[in-house]
N, C-alpha and C positions, 0 to 999 in steps of 0.2 A: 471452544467455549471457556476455558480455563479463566483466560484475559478478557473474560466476558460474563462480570458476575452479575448482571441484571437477571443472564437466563440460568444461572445455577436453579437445582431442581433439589426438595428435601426426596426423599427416594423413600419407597414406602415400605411397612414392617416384611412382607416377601423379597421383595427386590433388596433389602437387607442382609437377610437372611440365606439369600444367592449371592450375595457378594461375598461373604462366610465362607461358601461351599464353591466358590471358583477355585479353576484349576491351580496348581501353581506354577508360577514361571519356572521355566529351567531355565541354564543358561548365567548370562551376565544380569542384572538387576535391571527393568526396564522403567522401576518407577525413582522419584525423588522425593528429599525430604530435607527440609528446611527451618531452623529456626530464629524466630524473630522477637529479639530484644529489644531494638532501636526502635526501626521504621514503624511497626506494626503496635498499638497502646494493647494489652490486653483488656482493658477497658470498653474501647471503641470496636473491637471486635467483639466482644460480647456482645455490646447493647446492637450493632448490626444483625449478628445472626440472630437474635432471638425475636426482633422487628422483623425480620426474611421469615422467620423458620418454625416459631416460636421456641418454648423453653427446652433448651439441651437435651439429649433423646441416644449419643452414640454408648457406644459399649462402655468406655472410660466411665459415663455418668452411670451408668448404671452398677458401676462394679464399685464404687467410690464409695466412703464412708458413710451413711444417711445423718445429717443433721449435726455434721462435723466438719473445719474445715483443713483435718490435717488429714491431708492428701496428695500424692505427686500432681495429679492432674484433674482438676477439679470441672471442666465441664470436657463437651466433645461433639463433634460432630459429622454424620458423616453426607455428602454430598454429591448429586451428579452436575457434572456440568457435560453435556451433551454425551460421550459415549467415555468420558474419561470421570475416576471417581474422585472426589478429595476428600481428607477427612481433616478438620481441623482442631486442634485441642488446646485447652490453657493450661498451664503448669503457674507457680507461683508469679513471676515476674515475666513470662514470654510465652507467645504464642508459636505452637508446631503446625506444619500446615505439609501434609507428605501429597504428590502427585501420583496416581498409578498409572504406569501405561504410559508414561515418556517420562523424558531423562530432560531435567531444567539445567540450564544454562544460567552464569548469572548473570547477565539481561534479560532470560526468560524470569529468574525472579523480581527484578526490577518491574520488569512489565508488570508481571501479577501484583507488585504491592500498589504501586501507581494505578492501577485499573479497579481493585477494591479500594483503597483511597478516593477513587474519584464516584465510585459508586457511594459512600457515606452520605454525600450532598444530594444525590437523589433520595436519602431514607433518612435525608435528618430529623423532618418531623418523626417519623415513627422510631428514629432512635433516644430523641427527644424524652416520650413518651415511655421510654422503659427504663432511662436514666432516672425518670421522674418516681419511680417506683423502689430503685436501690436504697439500699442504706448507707450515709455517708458518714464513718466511721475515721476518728485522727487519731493513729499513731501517738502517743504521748510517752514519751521519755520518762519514766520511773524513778525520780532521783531518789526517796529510801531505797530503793533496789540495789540501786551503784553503790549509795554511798555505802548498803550494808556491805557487798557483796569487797568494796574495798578493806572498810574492816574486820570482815573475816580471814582475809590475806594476812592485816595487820597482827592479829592474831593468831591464828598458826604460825608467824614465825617467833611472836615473843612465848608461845606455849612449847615452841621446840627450844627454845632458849632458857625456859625456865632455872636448869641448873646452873651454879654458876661453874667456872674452869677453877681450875687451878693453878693459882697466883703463886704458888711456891717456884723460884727459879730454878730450881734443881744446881746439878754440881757442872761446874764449865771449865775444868780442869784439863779436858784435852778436846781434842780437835771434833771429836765425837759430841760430847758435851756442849760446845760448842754452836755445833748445827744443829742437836735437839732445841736447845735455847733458841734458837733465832727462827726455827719451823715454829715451837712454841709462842713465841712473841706474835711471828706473823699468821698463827691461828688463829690467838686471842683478838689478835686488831680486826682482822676482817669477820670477825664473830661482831666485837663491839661495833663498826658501822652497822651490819645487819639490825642489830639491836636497835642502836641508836634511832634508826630510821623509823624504825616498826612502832618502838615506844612514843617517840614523839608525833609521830603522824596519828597513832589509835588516841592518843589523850587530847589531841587536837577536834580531831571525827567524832571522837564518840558523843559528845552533845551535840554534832551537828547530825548524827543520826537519830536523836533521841525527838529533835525539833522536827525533821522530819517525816517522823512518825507519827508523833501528834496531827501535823498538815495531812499528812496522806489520811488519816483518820476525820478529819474536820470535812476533807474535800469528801471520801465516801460518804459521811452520815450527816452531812447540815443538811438545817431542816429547809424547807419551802423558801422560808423569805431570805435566808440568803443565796438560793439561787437564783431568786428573782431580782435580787439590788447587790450588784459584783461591788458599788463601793461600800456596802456591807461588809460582804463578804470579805472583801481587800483589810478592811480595816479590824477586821478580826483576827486575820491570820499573822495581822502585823505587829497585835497586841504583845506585849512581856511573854515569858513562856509560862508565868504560872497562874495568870491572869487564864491566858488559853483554857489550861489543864485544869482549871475549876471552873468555868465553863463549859465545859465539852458537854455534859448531861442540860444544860438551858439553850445550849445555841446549835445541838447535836440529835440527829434522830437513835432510837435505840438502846439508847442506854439505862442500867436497871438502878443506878446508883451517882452518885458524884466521886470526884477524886477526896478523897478520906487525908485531909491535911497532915493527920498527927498519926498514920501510916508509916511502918519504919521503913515500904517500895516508896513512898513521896521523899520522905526525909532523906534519901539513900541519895534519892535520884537528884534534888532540889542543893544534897552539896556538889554533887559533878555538874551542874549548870552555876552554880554559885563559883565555881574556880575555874570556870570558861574564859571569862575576862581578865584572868591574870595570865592563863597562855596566852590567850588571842593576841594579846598585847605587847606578849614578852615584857613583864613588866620583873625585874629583878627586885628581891626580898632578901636583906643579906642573911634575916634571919630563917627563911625558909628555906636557899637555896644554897646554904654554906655545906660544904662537903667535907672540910679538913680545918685545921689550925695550924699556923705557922708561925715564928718566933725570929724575929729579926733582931741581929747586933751591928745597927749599922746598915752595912749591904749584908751580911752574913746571913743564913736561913740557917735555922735552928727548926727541926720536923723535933715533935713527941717521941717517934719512935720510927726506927731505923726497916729501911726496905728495900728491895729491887727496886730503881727510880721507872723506868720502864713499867714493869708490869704493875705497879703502885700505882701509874699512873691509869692505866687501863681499871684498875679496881676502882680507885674513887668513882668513875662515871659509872661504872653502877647505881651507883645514888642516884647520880642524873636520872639514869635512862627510867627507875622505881620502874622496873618490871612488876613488881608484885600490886604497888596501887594503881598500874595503868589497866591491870586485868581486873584487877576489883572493880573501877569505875566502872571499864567497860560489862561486866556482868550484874552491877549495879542497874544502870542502863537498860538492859535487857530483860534483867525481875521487873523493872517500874513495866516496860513494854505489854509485858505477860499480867501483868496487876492489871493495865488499864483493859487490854483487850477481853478480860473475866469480868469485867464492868459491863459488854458490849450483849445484846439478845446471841443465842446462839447462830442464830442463821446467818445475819448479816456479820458476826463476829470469822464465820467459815471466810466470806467473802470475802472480808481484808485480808484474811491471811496468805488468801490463796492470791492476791493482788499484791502479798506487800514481796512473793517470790517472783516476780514478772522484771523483768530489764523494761519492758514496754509493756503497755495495756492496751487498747480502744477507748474512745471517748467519741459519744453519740451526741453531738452538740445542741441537734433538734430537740432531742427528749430529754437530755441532761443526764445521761445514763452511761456511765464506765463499765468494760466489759472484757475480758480476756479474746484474744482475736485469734490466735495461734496456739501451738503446740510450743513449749519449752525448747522444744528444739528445731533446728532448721537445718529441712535436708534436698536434698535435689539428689536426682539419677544422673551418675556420669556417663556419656552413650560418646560413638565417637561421629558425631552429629553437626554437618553445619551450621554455623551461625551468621545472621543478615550481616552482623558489625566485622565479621572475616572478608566478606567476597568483595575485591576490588573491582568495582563497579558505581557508576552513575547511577544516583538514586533519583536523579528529579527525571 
């Protein structure tokens, strides 16, 4: 009855509990166990058994977290089908299904997935039915998340960067000399990419994390009518940013206050958004972007004052790279973040927070309701366990 799940049977709280206290095999293993990624939806296998069986009942459910869903194996079940037992369980992305009391072949798994597959269409209505009761939850991509989670990269390497080397050439008088110079030279240079990179990327990001933050704020706490009119909505979040950010308390649920113009977290924050569009642009200023003076007789270059041309050179893009106002802006940035979200009731203020740490959230489309879906981190048991996507076999 394996390949014949119309007559699988749920087995009752004794006959359970005898399965428990059966003897155990000696010998070679006589049962199998199988897991399935592909063929099998964990999905469609749920709402089946719970149509067959009703709601989940084996040892895994029972032993699992209550009203949480970080877990290896979040339902289970266990089953007779005529003298042989099955028990089947879901883990995050794949269903296990172990056989006891014979040894599967993979055409014997074939069989078995095509035979519960064909059984679905006989229980579609009643799988229908328990689909119609889930909760249908999307995955949503967290862009503050990344982009912070990029600039804090950004910055740990310009806070390991912060001092600067030493631009002195030292003596190069013998052959020793020599190689410290030129180790020297090629430590500063591959210091200064690092830099370079770190700097220009965090003074690029850090308004774009600053906007947002705003958005991911606007999308938690707007009130009723704009999630009832998305071109509302759209056209709000499209507005200027400081149009936004004086808004946020008329067009935002929760808040005890407005953004405070003449605030020196506004003022701080409103010049790193005011010099957004001179990077974005690359828009060159000779007078904000001149790093040195030089003195021409003719073609002749005349410098102020005499140097290492080499490490001279690596010095000046210091200037460039302004490690010290690229870390101000960015903590700039981050006071206005901490200013607005002290604007917010405390309760819903926990809730962004703990949203604005998520790479991904949930979003409940029906109810318009954002929601944390997982644990921070993701794990799975490594077992040494078949899988459907290994066994070379015909699956139709």
């Amino acid at each position: 009855m394996i390949f014949e799940p119309e007559h699988w049977e749920k087995p009752s709280p004794s006959e359970m509990l005898d399965f428990l206290d059966r003897p155990k095999a000696t010998g070679k293993p006589t049962g199998s166990t199988l897991v399935f990624r592909k063929q099998l939806s964990p999905l469609s296998v749920y709402k089946y058994l719970v149509a067959r069986f009703g709601q989940p009942y084996g040892f895994q459910t029972m032993a699992k977290k209550p009203q949480d869903s970080d877990n290896l194996f979040h339902w289970d079940y266990l089953l007779k089908a005529g003298d042989t037992w099955l028990h089947m369980q879901g883990g995050n992305r794949d269903v296990q299904v172990a056989v006891f009391g014979k040894r599967m072949s993979s055409k014997n798994w074939a069989k078995f997935a095509k035979a519960l597959k064909g059984d679905f269409g006989r229980c579609g209505r009643e799988m229908a039915a328990v689909g119609a009761t889930l909760e249908k939850w999307s995955v949503v991509s967290n862009r503050f998340a990344l982009i912070a989670d990029a600039c804090a990269g950004f910055h740990e390497v310009l806070t390991d960067e912060q001092d600067l080397p030493d631009f002195a050439p030292g003596k190069r008088r013998s052959n020793a000399g020599i190689k410290r110079y030129h180790k020297h030279v090629e430590k500063i240079g591959k210091r200064a990419d690092r830099v370079f990179s770190a700097s220009l990327s965090l003074d690029l990001i850090t308004p774009v994390l600053a906007e947002a933050f705003i958005n991911l704020v606007i999308f938690m706490t707007r009130k009723d009518e704009l999630k009832r009119n998305p071109r509302q909505y759209e056209y709000y979040i499209r507005q200027p940013i400081d149009t936004r950010v004086f808004d946020l308390h008329l067009k935002c649920n929760y808040f005890t206050a407005g953004v405070d113009p003449n605030s020196d977290e506004y003022k701080a924050f409103k010049r790193v958004m005011d010099r957004r569009n001179h990077n974005l642009h690359g828009n060159i200023d000779p007078g904000k972007d001149a790093i040195e003076t030089v003195y021409f007789d003719n073609f002749t270059p005349l410098y102020e004052r005499g140097a290492d041309p080499i490490l001279e050179l690596f010095k000046n893009k210091e200037a460039v790279f302004d490690v010290a106002g690229v870390l101000a802006r960015y903590h700039d940035v981050h006071t206005f973040l901490i200013y607005v979200l002290g604007l917010i009731e405390e309760k819903p203020r926990a809730e962004i927070e703990m949203m604005m740490e998520e790479a991904t959230f949930g979003y409940d489309v029906s109810r318009e309701r954002p929601g944390r879906l997982f644990s921070s981190l993701e794990v799975m048991m490594l077992m040494p366990l078949k899988y459907d996507d290994e066994l070379n076999v015909d699956w139709r």
